[in-house]
C-alpha positions in Angstrom: 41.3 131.2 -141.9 41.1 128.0 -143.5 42.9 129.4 -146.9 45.6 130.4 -144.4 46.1 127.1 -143.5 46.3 125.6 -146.8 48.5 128.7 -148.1 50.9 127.8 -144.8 50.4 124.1 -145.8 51.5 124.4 -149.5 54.0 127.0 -148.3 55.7 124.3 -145.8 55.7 121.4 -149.1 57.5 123.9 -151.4 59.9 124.2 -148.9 60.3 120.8 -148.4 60.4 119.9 -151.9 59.5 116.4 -151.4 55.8 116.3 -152.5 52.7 117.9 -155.5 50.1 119.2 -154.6 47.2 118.9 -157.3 44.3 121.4 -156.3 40.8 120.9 -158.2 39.1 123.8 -158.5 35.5 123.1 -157.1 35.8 119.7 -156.0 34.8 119.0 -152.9 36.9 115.8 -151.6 39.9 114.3 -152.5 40.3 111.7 -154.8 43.3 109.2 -156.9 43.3 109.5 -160.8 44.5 106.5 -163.0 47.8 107.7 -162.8 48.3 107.5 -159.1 47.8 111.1 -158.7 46.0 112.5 -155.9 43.7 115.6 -156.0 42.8 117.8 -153.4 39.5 119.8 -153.8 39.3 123.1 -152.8 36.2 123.2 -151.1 35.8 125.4 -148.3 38.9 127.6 -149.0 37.7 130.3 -150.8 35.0 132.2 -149.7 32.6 134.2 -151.6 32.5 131.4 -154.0 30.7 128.6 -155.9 31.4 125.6 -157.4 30.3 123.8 -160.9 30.0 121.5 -163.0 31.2 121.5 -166.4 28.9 119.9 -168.7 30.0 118.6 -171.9 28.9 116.0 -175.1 32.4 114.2 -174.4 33.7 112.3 -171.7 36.1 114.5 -169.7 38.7 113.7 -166.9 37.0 114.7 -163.4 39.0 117.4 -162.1 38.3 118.9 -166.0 34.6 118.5 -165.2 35.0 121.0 -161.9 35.0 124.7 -161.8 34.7 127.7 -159.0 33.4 131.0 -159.9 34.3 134.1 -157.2 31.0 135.7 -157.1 33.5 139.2 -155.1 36.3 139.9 -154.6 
């Protein structure tokens, strides 16, 4: 129901055309990079899925550092 909403949501800005919507796969809030923009997490959309963290020796933007994994279909 939820990923209705959001579908209906991102649906209604497209028509608009008046704002982005920036979607970070496995976050879990929503947060403002550097560059002014905002992301949205995804949390709680999907279901039958799981969220990560992306581990890595360099430093990496946050919404690179996020992942979901659909554990079915």
């Amino acid at each position: 129901m939820a990923g209705c909403l959001v579908l209906l949501f991102l649906g209604f800005l497209s028509i608009s055309g008046n704002a982005d919507v920036s979607i970070d796969c496995g976050a879990s809030g929503t947060y403002t990079e550097e560059n002014s923009i905002v992301w949205i997490g995804d949390d709680g959309i999907f279901k039958n899925s799981e969220s990560g963290v992306v581990r890595s020796s360099s430093t990496v933007s946050h919404v690179m550092s996020t992942l979901r994994v659909f554990t079915s279909l």
